[in-house]
C-alpha positions in Angstrom: -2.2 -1.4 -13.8 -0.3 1.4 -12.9 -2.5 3.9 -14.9 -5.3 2.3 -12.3 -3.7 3.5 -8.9 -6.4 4.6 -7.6 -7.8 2.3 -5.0 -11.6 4.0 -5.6 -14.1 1.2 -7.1 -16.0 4.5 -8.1 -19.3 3.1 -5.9 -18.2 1.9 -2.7 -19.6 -0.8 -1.5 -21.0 -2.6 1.4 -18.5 -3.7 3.9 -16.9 -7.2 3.1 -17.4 -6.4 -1.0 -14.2 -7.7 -2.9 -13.6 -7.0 -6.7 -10.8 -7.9 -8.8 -9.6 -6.7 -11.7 -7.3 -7.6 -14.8 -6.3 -4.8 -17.2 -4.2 -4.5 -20.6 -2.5 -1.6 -22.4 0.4 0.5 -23.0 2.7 -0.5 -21.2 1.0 -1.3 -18.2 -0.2 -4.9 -17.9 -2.0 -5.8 -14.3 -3.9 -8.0 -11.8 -5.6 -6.2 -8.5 -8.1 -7.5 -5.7 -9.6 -4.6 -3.4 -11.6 -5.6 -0.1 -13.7 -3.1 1.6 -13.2 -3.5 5.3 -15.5 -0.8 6.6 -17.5 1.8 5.1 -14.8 4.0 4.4 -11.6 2.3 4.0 -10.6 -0.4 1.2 -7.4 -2.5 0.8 -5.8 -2.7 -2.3 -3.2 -5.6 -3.8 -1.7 -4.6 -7.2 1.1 -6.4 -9.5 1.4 -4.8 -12.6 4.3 -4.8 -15.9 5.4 -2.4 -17.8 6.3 -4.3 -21.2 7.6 -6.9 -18.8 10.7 -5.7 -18.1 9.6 -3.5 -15.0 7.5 -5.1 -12.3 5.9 -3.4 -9.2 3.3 -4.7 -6.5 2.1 -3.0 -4.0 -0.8 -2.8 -0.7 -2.8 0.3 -0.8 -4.9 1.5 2.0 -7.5 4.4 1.1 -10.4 6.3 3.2 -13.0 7.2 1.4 -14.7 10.6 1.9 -18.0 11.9 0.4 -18.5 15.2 -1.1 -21.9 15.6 -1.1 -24.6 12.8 -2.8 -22.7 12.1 -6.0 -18.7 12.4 -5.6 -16.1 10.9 -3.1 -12.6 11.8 -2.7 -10.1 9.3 -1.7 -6.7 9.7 -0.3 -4.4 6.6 -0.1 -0.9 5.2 1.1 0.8 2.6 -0.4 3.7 0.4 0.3 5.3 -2.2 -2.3 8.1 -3.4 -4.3 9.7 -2.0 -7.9 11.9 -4.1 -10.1 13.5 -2.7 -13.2 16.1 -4.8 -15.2 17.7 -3.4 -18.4 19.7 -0.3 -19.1 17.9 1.7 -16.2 18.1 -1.1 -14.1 16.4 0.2 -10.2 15.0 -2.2 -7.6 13.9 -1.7 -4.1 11.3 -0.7 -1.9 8.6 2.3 -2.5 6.0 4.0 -0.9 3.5 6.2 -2.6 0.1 8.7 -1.8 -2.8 9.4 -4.3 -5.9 11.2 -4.3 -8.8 10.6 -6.0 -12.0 11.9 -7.4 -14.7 10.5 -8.6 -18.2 10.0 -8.9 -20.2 7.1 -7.0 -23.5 7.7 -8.4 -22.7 8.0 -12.1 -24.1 5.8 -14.7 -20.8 6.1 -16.1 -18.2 6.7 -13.4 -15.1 8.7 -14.3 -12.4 9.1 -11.5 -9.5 11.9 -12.0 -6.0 10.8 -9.6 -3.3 12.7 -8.5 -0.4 10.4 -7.3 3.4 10.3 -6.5 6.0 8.2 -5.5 9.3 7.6 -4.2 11.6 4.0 -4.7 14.8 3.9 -2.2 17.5 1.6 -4.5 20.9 1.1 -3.9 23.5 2.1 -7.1 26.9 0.7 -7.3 29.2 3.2 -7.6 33.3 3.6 -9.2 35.8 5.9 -8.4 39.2 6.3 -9.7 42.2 7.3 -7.7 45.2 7.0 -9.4 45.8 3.3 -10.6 43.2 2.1 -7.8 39.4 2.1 -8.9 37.2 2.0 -5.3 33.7 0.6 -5.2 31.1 1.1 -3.2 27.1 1.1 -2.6 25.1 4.7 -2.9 21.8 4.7 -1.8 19.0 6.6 -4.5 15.7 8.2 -4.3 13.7 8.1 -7.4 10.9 10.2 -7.4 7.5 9.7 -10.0 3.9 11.1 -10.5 1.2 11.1 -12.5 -2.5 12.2 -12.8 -4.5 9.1 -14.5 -7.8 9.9 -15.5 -10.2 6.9 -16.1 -14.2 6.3 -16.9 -15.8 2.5 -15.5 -18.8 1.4 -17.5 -20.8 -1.0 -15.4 -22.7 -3.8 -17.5 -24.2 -6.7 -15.9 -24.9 -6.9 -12.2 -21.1 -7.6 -10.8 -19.2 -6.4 -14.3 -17.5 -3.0 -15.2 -15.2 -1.8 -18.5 -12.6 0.4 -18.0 -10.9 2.7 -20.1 -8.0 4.6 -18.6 -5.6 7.7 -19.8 -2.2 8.4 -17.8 0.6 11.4 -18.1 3.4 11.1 -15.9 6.7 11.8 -15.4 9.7 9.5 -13.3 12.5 11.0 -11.7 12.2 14.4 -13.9 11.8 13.1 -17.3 8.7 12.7 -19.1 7.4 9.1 -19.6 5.9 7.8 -22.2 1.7 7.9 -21.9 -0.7 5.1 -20.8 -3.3 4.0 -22.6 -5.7 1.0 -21.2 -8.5 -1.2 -21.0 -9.8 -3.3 -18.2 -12.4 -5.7 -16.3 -13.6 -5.7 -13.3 -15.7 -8.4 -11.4 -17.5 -7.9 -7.9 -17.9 -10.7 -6.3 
């Protein structure tokens, strides 16, 4: 989900460690599968729904760095795909950074994110000149961020809960909050 971007599994694991997850709320809806490749650097495939009427995916690449024994912080690029039909109807490409915090240690691991993001689309546009109406194709930035703020309860060997919290705002106007739950499975 969207309100999960961080790509920190809170306790990194051993290189070659994959986990997927599926999460539920408001709006967000989502699938994800992260590999470690090394130590320090995980890949990250999203595809999330808002309500189902917007749909992103995305890769994320993060590197993970330790602050001290107990927290990590982990900056991350992304690259993916936004698709909005309605009203506010935006499509096209977008990349994205985040940075996370979190414990690795924790019994119950809560991870605080900073990210942002920018989708290039292309508008149609209108102009009247006299009797003759000219069309033509604008392209738009659209600019969004957020700071999500989630707690993973690990049960079971491979199993976690997630509960997850997120205030953001897209291209200058406040959106509505998250609110979500989650699994995760290590395999």
């Amino acid at each position: 989900m969207i309100w999960f971007l961080p790509l920190a599994l809170m306790s990194p694991g051993p290189v070659g460690d994959t986990e997927l997850s599926l999460r539920t709320g408001f709006p967000w809806h989502g699938l994800g599968a992260a590999h470690r490749v090394s130590p320090q650097i995980e890949i990250d495939l999203r595809v999330e729904t808002a309500s189902f009427a917007r749909w992103e995916s995305r890769v994320e690449a993060g590197y993970t760095l330790p602050l001290g024994t107990r927290w990590q912080l982990q900056p991350a690029l992304s690259l993916g795909y936004g698709d909005q039909r309605g009203e506010l109807s935006v499509q096209g490409p977008q990349i994205g950074g985040s940075l996370s915090l979190s414990c690795r240690i924790c019994r119950v691991r809560p991870t605080l994110t900073l990210w942002g993001r920018e989708l290039l689309t292309v508008r149609r546009t209108e102009r009247l000149e006299g009797d003759e109406k000219t069309t033509g194709l604008k392209w738009q930035g659209l600019s969004s961020w957020a700071v999500d703020l989630e707690v993973l309860i690990p049960f079971a060997k491979r199993w976690g809960f997630e509960a997850a919290f997120r205030f953001s705002e897209i291209d200058g106007r406040f959106a509505i909050p998250g609110l979500g739950v989650g699994l995760r499975r290590r395999l």
